[in-house]
Each structure stands twice: as C-alpha cells, then as structure tokens.
PyMOL Python script that loads the backbone (N, CA, C, O; Angstrom):
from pymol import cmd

cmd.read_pdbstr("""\
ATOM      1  N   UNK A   1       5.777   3.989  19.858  1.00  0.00           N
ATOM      2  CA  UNK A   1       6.945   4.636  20.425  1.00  0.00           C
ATOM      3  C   UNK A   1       8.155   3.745  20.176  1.00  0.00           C
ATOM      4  O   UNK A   1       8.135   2.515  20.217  1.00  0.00           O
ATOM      5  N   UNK A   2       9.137   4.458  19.932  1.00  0.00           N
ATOM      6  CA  UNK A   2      10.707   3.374  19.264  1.00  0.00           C
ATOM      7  C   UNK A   2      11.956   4.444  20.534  1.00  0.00           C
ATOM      8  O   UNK A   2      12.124   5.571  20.999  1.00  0.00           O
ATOM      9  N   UNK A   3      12.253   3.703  20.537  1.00  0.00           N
ATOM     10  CA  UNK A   3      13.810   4.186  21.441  1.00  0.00           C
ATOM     11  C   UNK A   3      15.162   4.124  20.343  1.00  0.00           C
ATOM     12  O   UNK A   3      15.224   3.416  19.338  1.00  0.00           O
ATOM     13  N   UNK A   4      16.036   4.915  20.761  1.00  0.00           N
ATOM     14  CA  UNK A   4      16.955   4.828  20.156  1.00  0.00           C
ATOM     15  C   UNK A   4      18.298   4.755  20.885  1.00  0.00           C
ATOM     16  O   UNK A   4      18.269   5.568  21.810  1.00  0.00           O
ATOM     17  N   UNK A   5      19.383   4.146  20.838  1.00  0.00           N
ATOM     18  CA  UNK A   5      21.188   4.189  22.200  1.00  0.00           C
ATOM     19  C   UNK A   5      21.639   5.420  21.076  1.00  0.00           C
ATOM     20  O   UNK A   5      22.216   6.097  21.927  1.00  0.00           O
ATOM     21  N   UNK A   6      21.760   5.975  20.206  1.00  0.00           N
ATOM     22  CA  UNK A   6      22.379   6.844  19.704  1.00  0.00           C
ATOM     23  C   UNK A   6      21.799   7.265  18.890  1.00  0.00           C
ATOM     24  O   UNK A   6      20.815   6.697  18.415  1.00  0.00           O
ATOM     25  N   UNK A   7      22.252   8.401  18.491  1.00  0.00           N
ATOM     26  CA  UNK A   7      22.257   9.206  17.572  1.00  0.00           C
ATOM     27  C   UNK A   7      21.852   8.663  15.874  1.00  0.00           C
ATOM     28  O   UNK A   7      20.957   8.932  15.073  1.00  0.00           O
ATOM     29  N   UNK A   8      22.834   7.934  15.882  1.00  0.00           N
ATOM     30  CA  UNK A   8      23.140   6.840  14.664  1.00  0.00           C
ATOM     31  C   UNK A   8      22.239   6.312  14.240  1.00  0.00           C
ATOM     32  O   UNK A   8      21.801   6.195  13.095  1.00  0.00           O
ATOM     33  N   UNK A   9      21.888   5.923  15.301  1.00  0.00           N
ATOM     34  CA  UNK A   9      20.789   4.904  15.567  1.00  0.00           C
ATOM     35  C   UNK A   9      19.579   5.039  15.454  1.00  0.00           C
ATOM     36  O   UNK A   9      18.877   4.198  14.893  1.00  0.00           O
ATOM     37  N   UNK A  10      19.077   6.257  16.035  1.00  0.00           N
ATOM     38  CA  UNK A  10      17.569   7.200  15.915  1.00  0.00           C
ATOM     39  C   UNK A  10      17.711   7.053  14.002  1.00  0.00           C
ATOM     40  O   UNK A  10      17.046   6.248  13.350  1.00  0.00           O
ATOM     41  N   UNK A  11      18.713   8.023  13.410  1.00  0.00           N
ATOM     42  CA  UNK A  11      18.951   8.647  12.013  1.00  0.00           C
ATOM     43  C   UNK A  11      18.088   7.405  11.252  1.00  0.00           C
ATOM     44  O   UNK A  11      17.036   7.542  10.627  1.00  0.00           O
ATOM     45  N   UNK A  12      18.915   6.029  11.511  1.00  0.00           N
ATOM     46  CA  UNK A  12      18.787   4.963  10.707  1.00  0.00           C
ATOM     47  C   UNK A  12      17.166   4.535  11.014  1.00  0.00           C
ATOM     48  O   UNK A  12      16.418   4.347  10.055  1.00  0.00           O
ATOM     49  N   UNK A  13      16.757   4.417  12.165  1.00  0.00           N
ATOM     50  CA  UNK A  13      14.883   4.491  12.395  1.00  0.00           C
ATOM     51  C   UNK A  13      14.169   5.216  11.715  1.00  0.00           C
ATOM     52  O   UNK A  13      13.209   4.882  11.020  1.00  0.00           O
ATOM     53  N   UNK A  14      14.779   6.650  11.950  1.00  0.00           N
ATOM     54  CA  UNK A  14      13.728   7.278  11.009  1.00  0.00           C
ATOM     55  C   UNK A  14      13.368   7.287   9.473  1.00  0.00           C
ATOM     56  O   UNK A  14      12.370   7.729   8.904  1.00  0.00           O
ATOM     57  N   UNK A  15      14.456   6.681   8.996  1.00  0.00           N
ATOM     58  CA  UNK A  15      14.627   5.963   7.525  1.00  0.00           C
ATOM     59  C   UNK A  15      13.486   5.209   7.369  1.00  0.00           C
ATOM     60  O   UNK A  15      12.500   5.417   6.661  1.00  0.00           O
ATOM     61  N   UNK A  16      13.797   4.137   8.263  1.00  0.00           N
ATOM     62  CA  UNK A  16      12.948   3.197   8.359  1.00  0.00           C
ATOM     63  C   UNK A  16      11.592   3.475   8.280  1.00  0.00           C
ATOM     64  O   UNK A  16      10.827   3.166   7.367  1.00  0.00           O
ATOM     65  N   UNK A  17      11.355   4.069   9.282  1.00  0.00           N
ATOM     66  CA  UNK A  17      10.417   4.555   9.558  1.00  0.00           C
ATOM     67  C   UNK A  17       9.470   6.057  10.223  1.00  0.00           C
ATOM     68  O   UNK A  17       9.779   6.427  11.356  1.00  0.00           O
ATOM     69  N   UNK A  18       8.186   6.960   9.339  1.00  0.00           N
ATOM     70  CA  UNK A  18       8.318   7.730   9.604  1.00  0.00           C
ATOM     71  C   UNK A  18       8.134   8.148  11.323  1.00  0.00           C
ATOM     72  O   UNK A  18       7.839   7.183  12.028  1.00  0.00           O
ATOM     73  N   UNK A  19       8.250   9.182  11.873  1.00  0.00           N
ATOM     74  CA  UNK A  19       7.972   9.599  13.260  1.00  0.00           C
ATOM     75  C   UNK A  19       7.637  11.245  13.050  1.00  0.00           C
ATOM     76  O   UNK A  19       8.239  12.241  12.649  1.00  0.00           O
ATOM     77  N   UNK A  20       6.093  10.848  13.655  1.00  0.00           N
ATOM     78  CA  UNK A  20       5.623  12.624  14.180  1.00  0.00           C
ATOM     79  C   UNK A  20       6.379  13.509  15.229  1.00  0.00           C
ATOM     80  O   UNK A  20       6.464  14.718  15.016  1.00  0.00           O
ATOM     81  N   UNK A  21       6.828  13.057  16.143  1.00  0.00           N
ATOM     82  CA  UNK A  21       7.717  13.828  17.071  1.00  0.00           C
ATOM     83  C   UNK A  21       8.723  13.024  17.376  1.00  0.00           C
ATOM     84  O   UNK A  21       8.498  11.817  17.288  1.00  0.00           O
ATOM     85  N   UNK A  22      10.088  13.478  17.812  1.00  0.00           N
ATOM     86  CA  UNK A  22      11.160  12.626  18.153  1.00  0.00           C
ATOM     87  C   UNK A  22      11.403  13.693  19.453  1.00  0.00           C
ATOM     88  O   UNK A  22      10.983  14.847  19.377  1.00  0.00           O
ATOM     89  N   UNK A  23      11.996  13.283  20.439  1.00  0.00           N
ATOM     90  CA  UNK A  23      12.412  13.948  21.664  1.00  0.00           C
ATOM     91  C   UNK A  23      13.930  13.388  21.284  1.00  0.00           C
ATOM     92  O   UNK A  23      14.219  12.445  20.546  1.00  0.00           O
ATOM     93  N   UNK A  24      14.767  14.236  21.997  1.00  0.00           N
ATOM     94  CA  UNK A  24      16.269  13.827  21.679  1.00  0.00           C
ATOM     95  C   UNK A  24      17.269  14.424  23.089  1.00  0.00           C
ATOM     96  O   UNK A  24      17.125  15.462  23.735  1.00  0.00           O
ATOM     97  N   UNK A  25      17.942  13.702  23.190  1.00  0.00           N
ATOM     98  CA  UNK A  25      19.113  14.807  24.607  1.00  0.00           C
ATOM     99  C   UNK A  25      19.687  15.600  23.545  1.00  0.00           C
ATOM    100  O   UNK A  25      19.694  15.516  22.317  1.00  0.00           O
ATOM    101  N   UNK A  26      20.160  16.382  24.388  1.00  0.00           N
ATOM    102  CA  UNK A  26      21.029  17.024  23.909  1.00  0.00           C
ATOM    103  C   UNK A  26      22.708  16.822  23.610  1.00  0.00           C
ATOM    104  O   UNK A  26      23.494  17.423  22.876  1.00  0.00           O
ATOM    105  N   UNK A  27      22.850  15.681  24.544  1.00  0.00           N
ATOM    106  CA  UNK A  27      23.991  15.164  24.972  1.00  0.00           C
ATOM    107  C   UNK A  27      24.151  13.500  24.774  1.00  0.00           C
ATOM    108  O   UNK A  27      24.589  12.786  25.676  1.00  0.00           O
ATOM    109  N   UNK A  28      23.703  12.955  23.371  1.00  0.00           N
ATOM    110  CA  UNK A  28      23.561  11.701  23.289  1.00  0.00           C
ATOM    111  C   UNK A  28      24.632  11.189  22.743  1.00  0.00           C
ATOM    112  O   UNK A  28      25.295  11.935  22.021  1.00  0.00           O
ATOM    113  N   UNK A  29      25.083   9.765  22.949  1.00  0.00           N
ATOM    114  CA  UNK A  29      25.998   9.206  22.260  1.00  0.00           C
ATOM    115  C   UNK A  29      26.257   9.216  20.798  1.00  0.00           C
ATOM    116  O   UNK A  29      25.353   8.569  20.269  1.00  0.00           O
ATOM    117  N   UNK A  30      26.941   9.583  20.071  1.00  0.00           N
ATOM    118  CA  UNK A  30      27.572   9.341  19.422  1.00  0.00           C
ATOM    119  C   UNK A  30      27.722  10.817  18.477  1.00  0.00           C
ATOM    120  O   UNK A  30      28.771  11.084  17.890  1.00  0.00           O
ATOM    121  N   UNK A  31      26.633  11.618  18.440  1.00  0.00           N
ATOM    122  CA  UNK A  31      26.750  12.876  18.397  1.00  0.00           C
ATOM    123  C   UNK A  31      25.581  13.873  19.443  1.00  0.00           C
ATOM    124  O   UNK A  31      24.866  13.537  20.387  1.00  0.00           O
ATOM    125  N   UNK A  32      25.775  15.049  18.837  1.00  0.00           N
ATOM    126  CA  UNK A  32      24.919  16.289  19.935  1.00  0.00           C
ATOM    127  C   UNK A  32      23.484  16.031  19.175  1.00  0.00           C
ATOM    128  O   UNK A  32      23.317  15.449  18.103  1.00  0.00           O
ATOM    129  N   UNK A  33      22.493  16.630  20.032  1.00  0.00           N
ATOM    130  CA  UNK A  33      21.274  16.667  19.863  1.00  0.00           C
ATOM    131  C   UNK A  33      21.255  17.785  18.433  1.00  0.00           C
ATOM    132  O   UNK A  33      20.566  17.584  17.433  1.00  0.00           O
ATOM    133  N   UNK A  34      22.072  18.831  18.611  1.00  0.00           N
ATOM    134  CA  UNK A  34      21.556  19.847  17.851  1.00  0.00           C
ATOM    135  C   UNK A  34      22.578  19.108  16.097  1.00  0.00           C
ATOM    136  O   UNK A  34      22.141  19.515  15.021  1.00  0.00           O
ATOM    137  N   UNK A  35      23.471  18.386  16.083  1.00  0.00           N
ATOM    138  CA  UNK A  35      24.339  17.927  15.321  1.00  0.00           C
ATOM    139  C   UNK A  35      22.813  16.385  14.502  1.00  0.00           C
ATOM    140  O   UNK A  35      22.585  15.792  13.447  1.00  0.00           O
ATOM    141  N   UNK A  36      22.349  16.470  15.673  1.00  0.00           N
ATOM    142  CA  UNK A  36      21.214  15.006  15.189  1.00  0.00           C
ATOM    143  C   UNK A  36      19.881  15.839  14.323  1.00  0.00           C
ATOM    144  O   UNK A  36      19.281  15.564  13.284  1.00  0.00           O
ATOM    145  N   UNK A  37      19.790  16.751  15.120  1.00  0.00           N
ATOM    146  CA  UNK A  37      18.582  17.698  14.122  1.00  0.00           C
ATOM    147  C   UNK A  37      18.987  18.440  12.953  1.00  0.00           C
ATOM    148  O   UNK A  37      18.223  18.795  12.055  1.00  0.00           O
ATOM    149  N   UNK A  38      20.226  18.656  13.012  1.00  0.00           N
ATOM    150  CA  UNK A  38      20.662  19.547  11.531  1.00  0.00           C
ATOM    151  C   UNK A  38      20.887  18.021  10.610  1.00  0.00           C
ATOM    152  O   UNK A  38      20.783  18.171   9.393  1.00  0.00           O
ATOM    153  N   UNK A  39      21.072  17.123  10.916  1.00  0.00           N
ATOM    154  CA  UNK A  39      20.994  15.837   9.937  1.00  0.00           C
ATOM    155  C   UNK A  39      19.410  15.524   9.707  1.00  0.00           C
ATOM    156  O   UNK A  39      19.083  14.948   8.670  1.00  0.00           O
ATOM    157  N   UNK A  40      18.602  15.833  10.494  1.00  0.00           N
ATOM    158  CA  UNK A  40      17.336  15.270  10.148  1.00  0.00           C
ATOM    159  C   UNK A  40      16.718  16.325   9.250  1.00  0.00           C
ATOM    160  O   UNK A  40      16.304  15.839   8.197  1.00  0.00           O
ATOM    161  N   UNK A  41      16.577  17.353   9.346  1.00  0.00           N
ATOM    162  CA  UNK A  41      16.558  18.577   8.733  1.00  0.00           C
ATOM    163  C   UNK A  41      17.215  18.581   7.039  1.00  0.00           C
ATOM    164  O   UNK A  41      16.606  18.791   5.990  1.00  0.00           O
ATOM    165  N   UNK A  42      18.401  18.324   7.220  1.00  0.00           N
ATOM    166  CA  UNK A  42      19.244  18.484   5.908  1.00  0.00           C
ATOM    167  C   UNK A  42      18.782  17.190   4.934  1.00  0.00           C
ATOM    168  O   UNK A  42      19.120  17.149   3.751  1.00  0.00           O
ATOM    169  N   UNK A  43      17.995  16.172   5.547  1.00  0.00           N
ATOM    170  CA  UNK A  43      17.406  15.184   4.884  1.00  0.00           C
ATOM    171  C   UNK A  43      15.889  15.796   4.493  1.00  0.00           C
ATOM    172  O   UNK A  43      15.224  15.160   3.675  1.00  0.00           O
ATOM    173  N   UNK A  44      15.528  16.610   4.877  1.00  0.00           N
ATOM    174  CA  UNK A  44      14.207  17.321   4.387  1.00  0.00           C
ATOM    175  C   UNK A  44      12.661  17.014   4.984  1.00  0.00           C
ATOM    176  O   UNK A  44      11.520  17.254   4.590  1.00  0.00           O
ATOM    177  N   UNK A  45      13.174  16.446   5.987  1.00  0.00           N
ATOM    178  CA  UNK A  45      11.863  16.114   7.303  1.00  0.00           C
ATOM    179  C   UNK A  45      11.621  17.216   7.763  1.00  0.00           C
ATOM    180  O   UNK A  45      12.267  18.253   7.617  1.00  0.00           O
ATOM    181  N   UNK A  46      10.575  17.018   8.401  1.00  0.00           N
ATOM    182  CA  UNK A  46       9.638  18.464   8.991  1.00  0.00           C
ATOM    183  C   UNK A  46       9.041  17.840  10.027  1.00  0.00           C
ATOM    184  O   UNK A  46       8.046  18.313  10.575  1.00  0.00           O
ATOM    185  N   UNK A  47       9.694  16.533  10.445  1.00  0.00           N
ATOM    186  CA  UNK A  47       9.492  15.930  11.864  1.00  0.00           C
ATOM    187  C   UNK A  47       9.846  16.721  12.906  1.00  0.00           C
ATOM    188  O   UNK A  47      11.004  17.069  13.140  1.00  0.00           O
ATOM    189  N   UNK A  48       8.603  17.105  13.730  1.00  0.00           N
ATOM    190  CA  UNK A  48       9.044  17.496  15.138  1.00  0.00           C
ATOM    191  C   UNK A  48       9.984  17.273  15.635  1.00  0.00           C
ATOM    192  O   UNK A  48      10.537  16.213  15.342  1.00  0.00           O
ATOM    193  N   UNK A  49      10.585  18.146  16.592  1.00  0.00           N
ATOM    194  CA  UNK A  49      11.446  17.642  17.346  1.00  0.00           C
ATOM    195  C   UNK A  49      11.914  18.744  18.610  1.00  0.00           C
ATOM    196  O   UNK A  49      11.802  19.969  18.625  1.00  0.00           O
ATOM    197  N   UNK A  50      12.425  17.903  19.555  1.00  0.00           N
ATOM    198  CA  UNK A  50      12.002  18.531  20.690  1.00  0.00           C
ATOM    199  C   UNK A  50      12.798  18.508  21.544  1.00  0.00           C
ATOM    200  O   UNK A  50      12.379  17.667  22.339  1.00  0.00           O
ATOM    201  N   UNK A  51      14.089  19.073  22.052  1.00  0.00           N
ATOM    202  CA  UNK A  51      15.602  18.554  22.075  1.00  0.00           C
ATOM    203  C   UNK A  51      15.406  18.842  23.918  1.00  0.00           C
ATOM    204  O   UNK A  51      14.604  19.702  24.284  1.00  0.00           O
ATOM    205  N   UNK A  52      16.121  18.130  24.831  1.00  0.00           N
ATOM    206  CA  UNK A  52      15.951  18.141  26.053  1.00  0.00           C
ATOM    207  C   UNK A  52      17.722  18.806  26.826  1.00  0.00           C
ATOM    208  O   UNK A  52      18.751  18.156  27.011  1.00  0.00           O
ATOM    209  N   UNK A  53      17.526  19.847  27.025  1.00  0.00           N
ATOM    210  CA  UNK A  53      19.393  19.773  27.580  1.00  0.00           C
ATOM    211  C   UNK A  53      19.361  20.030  28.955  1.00  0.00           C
ATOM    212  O   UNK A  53      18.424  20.650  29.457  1.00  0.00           O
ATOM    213  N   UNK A  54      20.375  19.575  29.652  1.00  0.00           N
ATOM    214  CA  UNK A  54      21.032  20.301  30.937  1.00  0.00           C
ATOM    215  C   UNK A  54      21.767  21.648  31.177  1.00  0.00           C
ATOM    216  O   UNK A  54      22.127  22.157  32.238  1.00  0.00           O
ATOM    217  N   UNK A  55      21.894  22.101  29.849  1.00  0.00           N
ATOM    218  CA  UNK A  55      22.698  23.257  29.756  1.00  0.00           C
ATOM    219  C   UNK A  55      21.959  24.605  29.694  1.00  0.00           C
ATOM    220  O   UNK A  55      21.440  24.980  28.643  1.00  0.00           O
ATOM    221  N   UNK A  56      21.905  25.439  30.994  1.00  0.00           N
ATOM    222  CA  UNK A  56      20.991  26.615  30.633  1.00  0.00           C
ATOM    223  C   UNK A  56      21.450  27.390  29.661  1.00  0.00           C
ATOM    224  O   UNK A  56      20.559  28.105  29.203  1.00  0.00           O
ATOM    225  N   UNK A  57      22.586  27.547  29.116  1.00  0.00           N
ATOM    226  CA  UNK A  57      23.215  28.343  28.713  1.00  0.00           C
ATOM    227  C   UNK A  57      23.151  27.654  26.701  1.00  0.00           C
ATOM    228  O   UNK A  57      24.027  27.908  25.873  1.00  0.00           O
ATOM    229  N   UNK A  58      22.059  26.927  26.469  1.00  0.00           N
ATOM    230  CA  UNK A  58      21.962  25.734  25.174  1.00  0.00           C
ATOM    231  C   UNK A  58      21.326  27.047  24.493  1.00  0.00           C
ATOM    232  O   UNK A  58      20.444  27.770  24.957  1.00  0.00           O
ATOM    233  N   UNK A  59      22.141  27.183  23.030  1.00  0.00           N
ATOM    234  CA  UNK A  59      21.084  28.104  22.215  1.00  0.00           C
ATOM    235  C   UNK A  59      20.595  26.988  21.265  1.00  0.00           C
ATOM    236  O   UNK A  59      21.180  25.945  20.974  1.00  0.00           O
ATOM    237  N   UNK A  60      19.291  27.474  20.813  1.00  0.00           N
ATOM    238  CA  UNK A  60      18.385  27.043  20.087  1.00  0.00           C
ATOM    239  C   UNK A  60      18.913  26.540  18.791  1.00  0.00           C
ATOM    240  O   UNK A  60      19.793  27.251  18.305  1.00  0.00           O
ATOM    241  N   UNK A  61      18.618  25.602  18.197  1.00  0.00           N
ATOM    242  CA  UNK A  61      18.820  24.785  16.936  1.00  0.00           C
ATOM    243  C   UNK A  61      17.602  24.402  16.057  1.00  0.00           C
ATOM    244  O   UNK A  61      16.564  24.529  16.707  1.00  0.00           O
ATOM    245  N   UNK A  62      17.372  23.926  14.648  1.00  0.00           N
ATOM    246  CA  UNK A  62      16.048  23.865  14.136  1.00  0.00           C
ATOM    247  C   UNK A  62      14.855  22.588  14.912  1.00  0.00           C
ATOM    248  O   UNK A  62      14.015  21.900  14.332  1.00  0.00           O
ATOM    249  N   UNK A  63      15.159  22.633  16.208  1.00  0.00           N
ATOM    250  CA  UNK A  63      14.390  22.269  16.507  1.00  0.00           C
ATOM    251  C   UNK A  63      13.084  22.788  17.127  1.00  0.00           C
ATOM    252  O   UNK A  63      13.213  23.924  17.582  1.00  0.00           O
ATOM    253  N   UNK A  64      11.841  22.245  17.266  1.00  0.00           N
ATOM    254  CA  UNK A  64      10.754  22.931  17.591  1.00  0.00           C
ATOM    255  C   UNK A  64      10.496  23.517  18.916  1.00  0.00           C
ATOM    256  O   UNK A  64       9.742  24.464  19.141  1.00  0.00           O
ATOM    257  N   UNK A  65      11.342  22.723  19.946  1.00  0.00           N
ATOM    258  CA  UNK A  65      11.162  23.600  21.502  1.00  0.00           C
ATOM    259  C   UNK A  65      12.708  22.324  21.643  1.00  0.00           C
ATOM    260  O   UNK A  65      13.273  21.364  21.121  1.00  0.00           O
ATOM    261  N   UNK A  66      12.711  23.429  22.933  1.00  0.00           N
ATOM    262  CA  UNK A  66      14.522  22.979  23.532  1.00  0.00           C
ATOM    263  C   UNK A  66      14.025  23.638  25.308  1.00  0.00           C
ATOM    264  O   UNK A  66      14.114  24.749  25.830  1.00  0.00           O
ATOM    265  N   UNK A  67      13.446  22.147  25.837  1.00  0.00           N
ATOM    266  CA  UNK A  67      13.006  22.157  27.549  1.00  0.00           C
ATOM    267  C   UNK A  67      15.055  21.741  28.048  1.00  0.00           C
ATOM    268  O   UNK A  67      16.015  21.069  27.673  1.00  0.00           O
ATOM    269  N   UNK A  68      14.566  22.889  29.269  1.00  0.00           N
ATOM    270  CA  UNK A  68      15.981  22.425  30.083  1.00  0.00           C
ATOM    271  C   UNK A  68      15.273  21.578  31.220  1.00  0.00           C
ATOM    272  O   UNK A  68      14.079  21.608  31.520  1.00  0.00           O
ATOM    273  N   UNK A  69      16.559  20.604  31.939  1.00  0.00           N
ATOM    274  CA  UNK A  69      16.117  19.399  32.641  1.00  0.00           C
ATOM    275  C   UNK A  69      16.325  20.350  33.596  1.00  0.00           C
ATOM    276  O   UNK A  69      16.895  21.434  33.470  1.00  0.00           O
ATOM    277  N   UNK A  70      15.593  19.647  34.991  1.00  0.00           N
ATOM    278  CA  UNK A  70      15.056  18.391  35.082  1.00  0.00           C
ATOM    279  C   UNK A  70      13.399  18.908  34.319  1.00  0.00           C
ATOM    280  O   UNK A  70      12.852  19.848  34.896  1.00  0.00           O
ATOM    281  N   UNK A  71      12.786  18.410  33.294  1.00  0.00           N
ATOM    282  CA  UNK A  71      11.500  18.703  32.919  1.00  0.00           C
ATOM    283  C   UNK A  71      10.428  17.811  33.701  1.00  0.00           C
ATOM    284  O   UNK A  71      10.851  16.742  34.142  1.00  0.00           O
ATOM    285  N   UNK A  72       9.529  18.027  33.848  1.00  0.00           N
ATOM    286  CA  UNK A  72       8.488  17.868  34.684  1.00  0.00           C
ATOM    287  C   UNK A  72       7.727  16.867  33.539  1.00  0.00           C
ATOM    288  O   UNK A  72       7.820  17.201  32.358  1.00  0.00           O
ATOM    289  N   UNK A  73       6.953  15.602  33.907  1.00  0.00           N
ATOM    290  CA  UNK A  73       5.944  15.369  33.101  1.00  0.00           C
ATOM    291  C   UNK A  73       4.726  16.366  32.953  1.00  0.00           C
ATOM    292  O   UNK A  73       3.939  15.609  32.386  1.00  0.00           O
ATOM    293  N   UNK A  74       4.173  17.347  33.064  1.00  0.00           N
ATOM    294  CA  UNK A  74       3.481  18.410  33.047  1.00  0.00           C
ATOM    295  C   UNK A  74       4.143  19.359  31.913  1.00  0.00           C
ATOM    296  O   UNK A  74       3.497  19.850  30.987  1.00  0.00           O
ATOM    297  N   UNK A  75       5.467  19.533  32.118  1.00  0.00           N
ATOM    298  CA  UNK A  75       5.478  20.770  31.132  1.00  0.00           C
ATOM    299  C   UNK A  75       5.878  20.021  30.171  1.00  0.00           C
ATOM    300  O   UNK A  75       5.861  20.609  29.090  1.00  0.00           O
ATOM    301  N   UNK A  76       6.447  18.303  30.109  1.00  0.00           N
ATOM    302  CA  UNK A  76       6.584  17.954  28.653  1.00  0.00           C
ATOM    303  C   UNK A  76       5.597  17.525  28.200  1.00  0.00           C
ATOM    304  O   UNK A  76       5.940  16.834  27.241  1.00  0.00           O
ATOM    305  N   UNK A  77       4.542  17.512  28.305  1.00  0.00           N
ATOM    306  CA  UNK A  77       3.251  17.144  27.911  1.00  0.00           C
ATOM    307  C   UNK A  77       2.591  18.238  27.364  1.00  0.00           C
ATOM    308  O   UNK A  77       1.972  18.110  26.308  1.00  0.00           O
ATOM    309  N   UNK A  78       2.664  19.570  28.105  1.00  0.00           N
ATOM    310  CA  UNK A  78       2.496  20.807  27.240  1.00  0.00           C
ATOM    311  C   UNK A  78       2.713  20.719  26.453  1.00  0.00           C
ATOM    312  O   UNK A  78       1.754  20.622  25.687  1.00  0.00           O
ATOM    313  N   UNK A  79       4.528  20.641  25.627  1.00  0.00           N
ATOM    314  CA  UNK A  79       5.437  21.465  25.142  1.00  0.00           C
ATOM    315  C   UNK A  79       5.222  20.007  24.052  1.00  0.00           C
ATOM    316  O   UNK A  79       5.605  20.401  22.951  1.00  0.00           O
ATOM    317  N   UNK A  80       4.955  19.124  23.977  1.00  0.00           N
ATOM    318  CA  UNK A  80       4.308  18.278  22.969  1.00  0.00           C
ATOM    319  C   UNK A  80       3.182  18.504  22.135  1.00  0.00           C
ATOM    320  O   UNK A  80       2.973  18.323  20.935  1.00  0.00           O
ATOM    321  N   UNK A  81       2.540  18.927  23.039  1.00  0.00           N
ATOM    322  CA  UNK A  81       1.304  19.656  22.828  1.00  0.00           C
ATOM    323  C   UNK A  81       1.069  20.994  21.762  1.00  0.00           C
ATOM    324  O   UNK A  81       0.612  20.919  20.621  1.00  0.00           O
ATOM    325  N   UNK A  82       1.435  22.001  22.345  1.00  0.00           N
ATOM    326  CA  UNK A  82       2.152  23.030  21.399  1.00  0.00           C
ATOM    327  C   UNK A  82       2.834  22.242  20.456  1.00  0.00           C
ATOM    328  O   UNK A  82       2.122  21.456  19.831  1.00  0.00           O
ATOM    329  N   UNK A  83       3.743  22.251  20.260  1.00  0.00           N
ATOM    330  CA  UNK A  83       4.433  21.750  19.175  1.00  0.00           C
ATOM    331  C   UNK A  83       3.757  20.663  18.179  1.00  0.00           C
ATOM    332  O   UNK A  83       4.066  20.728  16.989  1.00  0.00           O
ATOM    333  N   UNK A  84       2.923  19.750  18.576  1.00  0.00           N
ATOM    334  CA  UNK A  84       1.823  18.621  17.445  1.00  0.00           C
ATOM    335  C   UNK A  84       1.168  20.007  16.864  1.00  0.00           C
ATOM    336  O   UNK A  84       1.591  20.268  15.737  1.00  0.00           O
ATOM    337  N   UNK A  85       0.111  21.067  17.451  1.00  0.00           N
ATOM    338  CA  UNK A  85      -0.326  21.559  17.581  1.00  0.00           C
ATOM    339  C   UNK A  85      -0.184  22.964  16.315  1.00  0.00           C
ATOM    340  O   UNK A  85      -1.068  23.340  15.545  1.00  0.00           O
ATOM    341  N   UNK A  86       1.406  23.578  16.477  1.00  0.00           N
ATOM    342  CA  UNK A  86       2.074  24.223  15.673  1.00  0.00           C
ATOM    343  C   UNK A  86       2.116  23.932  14.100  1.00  0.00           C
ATOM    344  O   UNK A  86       2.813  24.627  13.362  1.00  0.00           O
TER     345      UNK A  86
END
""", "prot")
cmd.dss("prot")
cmd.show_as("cartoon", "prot")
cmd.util.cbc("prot")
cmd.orient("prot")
C-alpha cells in the first residue's frame, strides 16, 4: 500500500510503480479526483479505481465505482471486492 498528498503525486507513483486499485477523493489537492482518473486513463492504464466523494450530486467518471462518504469499512470492502473481481 503507497499513499499519496496529491494528485501529482499519486500520477508520478504510478509511473513508478504499477498499482491494482488506487482509491482517490474526489476533492484532492492539487487537482479533482475525476481530473486524476481522466489522466490515468489517457495514459492507457486499466488500473482500478475507485473515487470517494462528499458530493451526492458527483456524476460518474471512468472510474470503476464512485462510494459517497461517510463510507463504511463494510461497504468499502465490498465495493473493492466487486471491482478486483470485475
């Protein structure tokens, strides 16, 4: 497991190195969650990903599931699940 403070920051990890699922806010420093997946995407990964928002009102982006907070350890453990799974 790797952490990332931004956006930027995740991008440049995953370079580095590959990752089966990434969880992301929606609302992270330095850009948006859905602005971080259309970059991971447009690089040609097919890395999971699994975007977390506060916003009920968040439409969907190429990511694989989009949980609204507060998420439960139960349903993100599902929704990991499904999605490895998919």
């Amino acid at each position: 497991m790797r952490e990332a403070a931004s956006g930027a920051e995740a991008l440049t990890a995953l370079q580095q190195r590959a990752a089966q699922l990434i969880l992301v806010d929606r609302n992270m420093p330095g850009m948006t969650g859905a602005d971080f997946v259309a970059r991971v995407r447009e690089g040609g990964s097919s890395v999971r990903i699994i975007v977390v928002t506060g916003d009920a009102r968040a439409e969907g982006s190429e990511a694989d599931a989009l949980l609204l907070k507060p998420v439960s350890p139960r349903e993100l453990l599902m929704t990991i699940e499904r999605v490895l799974v998919s």
